[in-house]
Structures are given as structure tokens and as C-alpha cells.
C-alpha atoms as a printed R data frame, in Angstrom:
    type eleno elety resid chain resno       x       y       z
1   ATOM     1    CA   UNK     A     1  91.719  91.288 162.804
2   ATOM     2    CA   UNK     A     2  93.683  88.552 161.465
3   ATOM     3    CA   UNK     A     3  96.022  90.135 158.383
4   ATOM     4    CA   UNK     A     4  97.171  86.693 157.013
5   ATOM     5    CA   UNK     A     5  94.332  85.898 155.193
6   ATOM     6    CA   UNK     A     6  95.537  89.328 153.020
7   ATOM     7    CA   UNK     A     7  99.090  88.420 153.057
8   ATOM     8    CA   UNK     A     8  99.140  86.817 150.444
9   ATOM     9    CA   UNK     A     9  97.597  88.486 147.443
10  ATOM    10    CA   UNK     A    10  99.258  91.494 148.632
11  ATOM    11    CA   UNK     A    11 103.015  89.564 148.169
12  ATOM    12    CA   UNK     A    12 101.617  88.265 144.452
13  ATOM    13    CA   UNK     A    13 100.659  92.195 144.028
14  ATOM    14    CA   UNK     A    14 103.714  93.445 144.620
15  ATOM    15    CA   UNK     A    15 105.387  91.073 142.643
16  ATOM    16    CA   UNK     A    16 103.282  91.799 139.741
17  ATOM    17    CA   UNK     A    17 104.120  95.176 140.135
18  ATOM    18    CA   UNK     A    18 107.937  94.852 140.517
19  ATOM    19    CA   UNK     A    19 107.971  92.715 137.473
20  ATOM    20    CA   UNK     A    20 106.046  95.651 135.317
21  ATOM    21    CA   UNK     A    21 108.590  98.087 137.200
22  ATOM    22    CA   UNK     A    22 111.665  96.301 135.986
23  ATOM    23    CA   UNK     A    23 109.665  95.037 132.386
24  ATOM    24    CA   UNK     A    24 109.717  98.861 131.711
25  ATOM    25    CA   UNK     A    25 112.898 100.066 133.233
26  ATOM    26    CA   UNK     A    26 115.138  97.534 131.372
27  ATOM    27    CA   UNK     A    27 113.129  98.495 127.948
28  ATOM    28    CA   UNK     A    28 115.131  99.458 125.434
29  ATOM    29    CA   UNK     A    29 113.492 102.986 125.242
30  ATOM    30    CA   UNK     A    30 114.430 103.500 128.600
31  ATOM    31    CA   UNK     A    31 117.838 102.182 128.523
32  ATOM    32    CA   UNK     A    32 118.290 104.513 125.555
33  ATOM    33    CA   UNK     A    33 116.695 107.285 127.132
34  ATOM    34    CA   UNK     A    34 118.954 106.843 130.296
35  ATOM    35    CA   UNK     A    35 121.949 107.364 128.283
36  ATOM    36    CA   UNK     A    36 121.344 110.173 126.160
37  ATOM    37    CA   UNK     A    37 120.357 112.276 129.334
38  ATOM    38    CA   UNK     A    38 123.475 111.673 130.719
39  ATOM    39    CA   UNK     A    39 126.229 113.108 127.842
40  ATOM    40    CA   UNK     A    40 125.273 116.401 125.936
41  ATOM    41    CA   UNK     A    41 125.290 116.740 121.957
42  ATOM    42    CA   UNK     A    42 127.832 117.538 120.175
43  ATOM    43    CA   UNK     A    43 128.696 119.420 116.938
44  ATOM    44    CA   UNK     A    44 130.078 116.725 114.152
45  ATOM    45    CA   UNK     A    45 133.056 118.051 113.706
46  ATOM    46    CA   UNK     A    46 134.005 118.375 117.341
47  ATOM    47    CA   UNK     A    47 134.036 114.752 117.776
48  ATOM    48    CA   UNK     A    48 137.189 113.133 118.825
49  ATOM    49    CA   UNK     A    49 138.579 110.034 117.768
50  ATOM    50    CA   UNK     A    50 137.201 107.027 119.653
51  ATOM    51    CA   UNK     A    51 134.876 109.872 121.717
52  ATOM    52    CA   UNK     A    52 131.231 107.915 122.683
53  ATOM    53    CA   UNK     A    53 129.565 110.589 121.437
54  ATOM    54    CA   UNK     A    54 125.560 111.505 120.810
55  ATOM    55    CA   UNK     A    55 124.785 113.477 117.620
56  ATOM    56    CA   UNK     A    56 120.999 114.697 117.032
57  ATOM    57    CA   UNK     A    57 120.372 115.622 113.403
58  ATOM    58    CA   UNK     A    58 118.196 114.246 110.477
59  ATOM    59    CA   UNK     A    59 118.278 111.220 109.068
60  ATOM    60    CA   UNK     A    60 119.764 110.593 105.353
61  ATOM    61    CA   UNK     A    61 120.075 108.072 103.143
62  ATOM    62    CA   UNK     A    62 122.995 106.510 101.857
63  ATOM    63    CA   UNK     A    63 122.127 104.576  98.857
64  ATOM    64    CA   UNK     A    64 118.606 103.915  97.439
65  ATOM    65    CA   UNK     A    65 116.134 104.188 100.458
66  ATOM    66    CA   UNK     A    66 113.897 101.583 102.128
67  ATOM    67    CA   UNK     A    67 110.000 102.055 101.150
68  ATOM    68    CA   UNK     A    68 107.852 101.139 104.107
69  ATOM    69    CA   UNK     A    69 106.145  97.877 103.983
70  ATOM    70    CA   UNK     A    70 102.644  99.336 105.185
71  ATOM    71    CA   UNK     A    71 103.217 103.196 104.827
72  ATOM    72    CA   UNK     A    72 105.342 103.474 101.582
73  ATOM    73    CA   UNK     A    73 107.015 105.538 102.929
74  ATOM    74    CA   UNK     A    74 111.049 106.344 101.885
75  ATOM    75    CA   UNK     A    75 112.857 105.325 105.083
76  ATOM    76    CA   UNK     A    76 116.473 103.932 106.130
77  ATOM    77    CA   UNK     A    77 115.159 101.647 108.717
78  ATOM    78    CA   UNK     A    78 112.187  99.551 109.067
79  ATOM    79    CA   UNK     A    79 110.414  97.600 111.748
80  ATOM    80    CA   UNK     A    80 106.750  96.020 110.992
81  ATOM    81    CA   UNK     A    81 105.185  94.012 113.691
82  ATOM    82    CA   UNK     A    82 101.549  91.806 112.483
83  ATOM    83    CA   UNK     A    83  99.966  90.384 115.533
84  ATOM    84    CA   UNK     A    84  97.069  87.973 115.556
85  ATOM    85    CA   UNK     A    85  94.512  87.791 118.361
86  ATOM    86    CA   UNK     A    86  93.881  84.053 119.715
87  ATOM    87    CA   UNK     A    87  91.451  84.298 122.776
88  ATOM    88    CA   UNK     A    88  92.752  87.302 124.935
89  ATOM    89    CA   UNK     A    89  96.200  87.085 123.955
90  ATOM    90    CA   UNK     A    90  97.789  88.260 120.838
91  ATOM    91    CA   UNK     A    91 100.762  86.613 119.143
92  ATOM    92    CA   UNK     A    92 103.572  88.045 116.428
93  ATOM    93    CA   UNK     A    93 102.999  86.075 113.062
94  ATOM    94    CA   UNK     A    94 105.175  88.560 111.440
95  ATOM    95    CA   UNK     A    95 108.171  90.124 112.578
96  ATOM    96    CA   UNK     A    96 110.381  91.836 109.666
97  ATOM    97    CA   UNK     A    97 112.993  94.677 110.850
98  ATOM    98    CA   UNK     A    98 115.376  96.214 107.920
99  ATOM    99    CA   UNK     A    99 117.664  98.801 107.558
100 ATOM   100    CA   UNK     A   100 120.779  99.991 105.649
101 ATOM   101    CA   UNK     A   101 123.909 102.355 107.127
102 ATOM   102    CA   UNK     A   102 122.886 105.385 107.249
103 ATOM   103    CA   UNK     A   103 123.903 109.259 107.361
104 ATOM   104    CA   UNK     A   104 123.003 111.784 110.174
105 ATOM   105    CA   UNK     A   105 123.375 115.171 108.827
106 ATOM   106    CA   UNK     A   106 123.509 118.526 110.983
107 ATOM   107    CA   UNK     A   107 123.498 121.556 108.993
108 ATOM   108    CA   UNK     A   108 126.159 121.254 106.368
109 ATOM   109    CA   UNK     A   109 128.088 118.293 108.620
110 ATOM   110    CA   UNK     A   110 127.401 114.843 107.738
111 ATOM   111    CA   UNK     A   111 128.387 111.042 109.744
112 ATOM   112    CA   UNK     A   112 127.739 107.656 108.715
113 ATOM   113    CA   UNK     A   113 126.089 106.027 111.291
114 ATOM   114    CA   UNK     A   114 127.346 102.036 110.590
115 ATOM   115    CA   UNK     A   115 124.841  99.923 111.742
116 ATOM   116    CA   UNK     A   116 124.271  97.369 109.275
117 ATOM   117    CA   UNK     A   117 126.821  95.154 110.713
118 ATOM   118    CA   UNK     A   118 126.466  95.924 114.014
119 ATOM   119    CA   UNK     A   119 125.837  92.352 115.896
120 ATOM   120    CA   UNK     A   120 123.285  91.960 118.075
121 ATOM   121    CA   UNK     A   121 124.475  93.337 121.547
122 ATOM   122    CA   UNK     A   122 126.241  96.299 120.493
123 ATOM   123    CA   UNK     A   123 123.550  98.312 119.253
124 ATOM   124    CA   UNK     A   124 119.625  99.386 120.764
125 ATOM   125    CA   UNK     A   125 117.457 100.599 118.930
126 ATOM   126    CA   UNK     A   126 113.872 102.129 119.837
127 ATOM   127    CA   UNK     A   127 111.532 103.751 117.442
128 ATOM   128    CA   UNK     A   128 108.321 105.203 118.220
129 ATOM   129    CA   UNK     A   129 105.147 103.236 116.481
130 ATOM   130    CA   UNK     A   130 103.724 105.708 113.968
131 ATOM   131    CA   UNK     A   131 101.651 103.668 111.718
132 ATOM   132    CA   UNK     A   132  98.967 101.102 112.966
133 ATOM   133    CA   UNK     A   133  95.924  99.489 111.665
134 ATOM   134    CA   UNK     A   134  93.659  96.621 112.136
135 ATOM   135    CA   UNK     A   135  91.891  93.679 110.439
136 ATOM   136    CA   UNK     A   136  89.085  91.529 111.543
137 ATOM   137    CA   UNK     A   137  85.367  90.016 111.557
138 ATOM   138    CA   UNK     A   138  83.909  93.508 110.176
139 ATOM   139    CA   UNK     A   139  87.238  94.908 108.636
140 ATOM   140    CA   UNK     A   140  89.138  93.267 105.927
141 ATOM   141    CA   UNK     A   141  92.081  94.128 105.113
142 ATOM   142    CA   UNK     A   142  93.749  95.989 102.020
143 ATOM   143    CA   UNK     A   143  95.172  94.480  99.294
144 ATOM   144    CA   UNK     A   144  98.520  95.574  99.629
145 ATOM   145    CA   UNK     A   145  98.926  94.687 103.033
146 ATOM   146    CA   UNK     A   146  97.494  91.028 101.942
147 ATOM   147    CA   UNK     A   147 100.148  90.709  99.558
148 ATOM   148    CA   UNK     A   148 102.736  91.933 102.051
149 ATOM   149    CA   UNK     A   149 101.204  88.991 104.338
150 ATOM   150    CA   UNK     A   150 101.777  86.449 100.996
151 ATOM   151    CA   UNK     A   151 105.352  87.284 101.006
152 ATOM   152    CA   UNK     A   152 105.819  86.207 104.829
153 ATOM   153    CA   UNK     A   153 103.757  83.103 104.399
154 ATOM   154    CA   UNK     A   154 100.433  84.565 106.045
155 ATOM   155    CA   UNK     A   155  97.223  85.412 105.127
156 ATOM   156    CA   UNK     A   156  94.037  87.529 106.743
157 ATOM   157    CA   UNK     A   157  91.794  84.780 106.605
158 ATOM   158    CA   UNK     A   158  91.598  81.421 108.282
159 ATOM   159    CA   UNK     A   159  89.225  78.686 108.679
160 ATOM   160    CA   UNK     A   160  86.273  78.722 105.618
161 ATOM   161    CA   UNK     A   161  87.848  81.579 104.694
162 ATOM   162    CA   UNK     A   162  86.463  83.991 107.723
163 ATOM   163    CA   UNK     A   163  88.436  87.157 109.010
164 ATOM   164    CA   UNK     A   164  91.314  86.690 111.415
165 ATOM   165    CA   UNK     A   165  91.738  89.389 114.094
166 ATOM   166    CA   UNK     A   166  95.025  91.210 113.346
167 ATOM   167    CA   UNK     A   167  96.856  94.529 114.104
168 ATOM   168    CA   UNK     A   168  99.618  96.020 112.037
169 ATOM   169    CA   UNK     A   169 102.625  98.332 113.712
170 ATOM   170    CA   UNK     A   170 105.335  99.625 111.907
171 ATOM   171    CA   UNK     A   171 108.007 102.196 113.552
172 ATOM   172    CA   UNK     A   172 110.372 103.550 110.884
173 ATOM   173    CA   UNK     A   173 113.511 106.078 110.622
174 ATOM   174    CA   UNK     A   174 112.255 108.420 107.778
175 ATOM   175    CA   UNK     A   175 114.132 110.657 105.487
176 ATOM   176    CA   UNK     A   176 114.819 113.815 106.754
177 ATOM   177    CA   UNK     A   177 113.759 112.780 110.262
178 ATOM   178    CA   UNK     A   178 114.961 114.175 113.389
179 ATOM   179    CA   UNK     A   179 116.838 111.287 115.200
180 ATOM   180    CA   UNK     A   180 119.464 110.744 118.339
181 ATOM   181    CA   UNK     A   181 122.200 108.612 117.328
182 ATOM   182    CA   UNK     A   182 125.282 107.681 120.076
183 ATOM   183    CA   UNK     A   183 128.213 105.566 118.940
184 ATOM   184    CA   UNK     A   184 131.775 105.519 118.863
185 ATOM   185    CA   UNK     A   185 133.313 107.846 116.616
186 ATOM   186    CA   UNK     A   186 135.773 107.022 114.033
187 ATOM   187    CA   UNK     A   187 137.332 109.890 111.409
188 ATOM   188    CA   UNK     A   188 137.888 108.003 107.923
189 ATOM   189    CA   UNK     A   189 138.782 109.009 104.736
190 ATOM   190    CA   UNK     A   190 136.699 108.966 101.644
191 ATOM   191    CA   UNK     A   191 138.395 108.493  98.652
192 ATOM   192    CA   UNK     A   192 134.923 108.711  96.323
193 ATOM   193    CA   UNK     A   193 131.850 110.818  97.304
194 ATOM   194    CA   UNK     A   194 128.745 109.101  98.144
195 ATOM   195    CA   UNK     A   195 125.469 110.937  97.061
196 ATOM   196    CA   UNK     A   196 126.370 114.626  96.949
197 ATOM   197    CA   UNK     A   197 128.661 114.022 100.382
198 ATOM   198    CA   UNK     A   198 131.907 115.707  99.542
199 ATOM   199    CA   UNK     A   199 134.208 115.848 102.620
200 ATOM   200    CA   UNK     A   200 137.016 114.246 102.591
201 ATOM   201    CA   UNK     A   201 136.909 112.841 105.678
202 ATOM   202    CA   UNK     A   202 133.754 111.792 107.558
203 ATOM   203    CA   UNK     A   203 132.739 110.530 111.229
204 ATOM   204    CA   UNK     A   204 131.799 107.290 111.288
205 ATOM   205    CA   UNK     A   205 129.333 105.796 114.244
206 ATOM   206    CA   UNK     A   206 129.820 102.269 115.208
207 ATOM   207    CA   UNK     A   207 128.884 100.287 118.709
208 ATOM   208    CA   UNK     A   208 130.683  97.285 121.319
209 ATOM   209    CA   UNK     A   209 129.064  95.654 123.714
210 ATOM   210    CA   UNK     A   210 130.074  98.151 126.883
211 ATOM   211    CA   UNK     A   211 129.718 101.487 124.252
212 ATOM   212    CA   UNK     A   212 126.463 100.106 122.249
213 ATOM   213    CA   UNK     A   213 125.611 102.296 119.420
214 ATOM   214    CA   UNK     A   214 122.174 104.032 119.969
215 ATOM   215    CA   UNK     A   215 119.391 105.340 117.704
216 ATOM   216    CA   UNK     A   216 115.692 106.538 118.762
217 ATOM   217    CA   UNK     A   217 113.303 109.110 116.970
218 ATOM   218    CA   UNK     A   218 111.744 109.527 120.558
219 ATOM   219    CA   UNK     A   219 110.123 112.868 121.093
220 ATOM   220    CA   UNK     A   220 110.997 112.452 124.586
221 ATOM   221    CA   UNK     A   221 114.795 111.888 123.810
222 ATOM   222    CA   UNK     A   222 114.473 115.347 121.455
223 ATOM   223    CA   UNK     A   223 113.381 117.561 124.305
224 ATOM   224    CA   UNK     A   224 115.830 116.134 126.583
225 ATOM   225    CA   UNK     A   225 118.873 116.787 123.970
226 ATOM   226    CA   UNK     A   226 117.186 120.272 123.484
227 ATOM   227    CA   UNK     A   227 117.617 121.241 126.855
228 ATOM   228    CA   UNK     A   228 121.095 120.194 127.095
229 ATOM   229    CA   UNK     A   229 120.877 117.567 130.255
């Protein structure tokens, strides 16, 4: 039997498959996952100065919270994805990501996790999508979410006015949400309380580009911090 003839397709198959392989490994939810497995939690007020150092508590905000784009939901970080489907592929029309600095509190121990200025490659984030819906031929959509589209120059409809297939995702950091945060910690002083936040000093968490600050809600990332990996 002559095997060249299935040479081949089986190369292109493998190299599909090794490009899915590394597509998934080199994820940011992976990366971040990676990293939190390999340090343990620690306790706030352990944390030494300039320690990388993961904290798992719940997230709280430190100002006037973020409201949800699609959810309304009170949040310190949001990010909404709107696809549209053109043939079989689907393309982002909208891609809007927001978020303020933010606290992580454990128990009566609070830090500021800094990640409003944070440039690009120093932080990862990865949130878990927990609000989706859909719009299309047989579905339009609401109103709120076509005035959300107004505001980012889109609409739901195209051409004499028919439905355009879309799909909304939006993955958020909620208040009071359980959350893994790792960053370089900083001890500063506060001179003037923020929100009910009294200490006098407080851990802040910032990221560089070889220490990059990391946040997830993964479930995934919760189980592995419970078990102390």
C-alpha cells in the first residue's frame, strides 16, 4: 500500500491541531491559570514589600461602581463583546472593556488592586462569559441593548431595514465577587479613608512586564487556590 497519497492531509492535520494546542495554551486563561497554581494564597497582611503575591477575596468597589452595559449589573470591570455573523464567520463590531482600581477584601483586610494604569503588557486579565444573548431574522433585539448599539455607532438592522445576525457576551468583575488577583505588593499610607476603608496603611497590587498583575473570576482558578497547590 502506497502511504503517500495520506501523507499529506495527515501533516495539514497535525498542524491544525498543534495550532489549536498552542491557540489554547498561550490563552490568557491558561497563562493565568498556570501561575496561580504555582504560588499559594496569602493572608493580606502577610504580604511583604515588593512580594509577587496572589490574594483570593471579593471584589469591592472603590468609588461609584460600573453598571453593566447589557446586565445592569454594579461591577468594577467590564468587558462586552457584539459579534455579527457574515456567511460562516462572525466578526467583533463592538468591542468596549472598562474598569476602575479596585479593592480585594478578605475578611476585615482590604488591598487596592491598581489596575487602571496598568499598560498593556503588564497585566492579564480573563473573566468568565456570564451573560449572552442573541439577535436575528426571528429575534429582535431589546431596546436597551439597541441604544447601547447607537452609542458605538451600530445598529441591529441592515439593508431595508431586515435583522442582522448578532450575539452579545459580556464577562464582568461584580461586587462582592469572589476573584484571584496576583501583583506586586506595595504597603502605602493613607492619609484620608476611602469608602468606609480605615487602615492606615493598605497593600497596593500593581504589575511589570516579567511580574504581570493578574485577575480572573475563574471557577477553575477558585478550586485550585482552595486546595492550596
Amino acid at each position: 500500500m502506497d502511504f503517500s497519497e495520506f501523507l499529506v492531509p495527515g501533516l495539514i492535520i497535525i498542524g491544525v491541531a498543534v495550532l489549536i494546542f498552542t491557540g489554547i495554551y498561550f490563552s490568557d486563561k491558561y497563562r493565568i491559570l498556570r501561575e496561580l497554581k504555582k504560588v499559594r494564597r496569602k493572608q493580606i497582611g502577610s504580604a511583604r514589600e515588593n512580594e509577587y503575591v496572589k490574594i483570593v477575596g471579593k471584589a469591592k468597589h472603590a468609588g461609584q461602581p460600573l453598571i453593566a452595559p447589557l446586565s445592569k449589573r454594579e461591577c468594577v470591570y467590564y468587558d462586552v463583546k457584539i459579534e455579527e455573523k457574515r456567511g460562516k464567520h462572525w466578526r467583533t463590531i463592538v468591542d468596549d472593556v472598562r474598569y476602575y482600581d479596585f479593592f480585594i477584601s478578605t475578611g476585615t483586610e482590604h488591598a487596592i488592586v491598581h489596575i487602571q494604569k496598568q499598560v498593556p503588557n503588564s497585566k492579564r486579565i480573563y473573566l468568565v462569559t456570564d451573560h449572552s444573548s442573541s439577535s436575528g431574522t426571528f429575534k429582535k433585539t431589546t431596546p436597551e441593548i439597541e441604544r447601547y448599539l447607537a452609542s458605538h455607532g451600530k445598529k441591529s438592522t441592515g439593508f431595508l431595514g431586515m435583522n442582522r445576525t448578532l450575539r452579545y457576551k459580556e464577562s464582568i468583575i461584580e461586587l462582592d465577587e469572589e476573584i484571584a488577583v496576583m501583583g506586586i505588593g506595595k504597603w502605602k499610607t493613607v492619609d484620608i479613608p476611602s469608602d468606609g476603608y480605615s487602615d492606615s496603611r493598605i497593600l497596593t497590587l500593581t504589575g511589570t512586564k516579567e511580574q504581570k498583575l493578574l485577575v480572573t473570576d475563574a471557577p477553575k482558578a477558585m478550586k485550585r487556590v482552595d486546595r492550596r497547590l
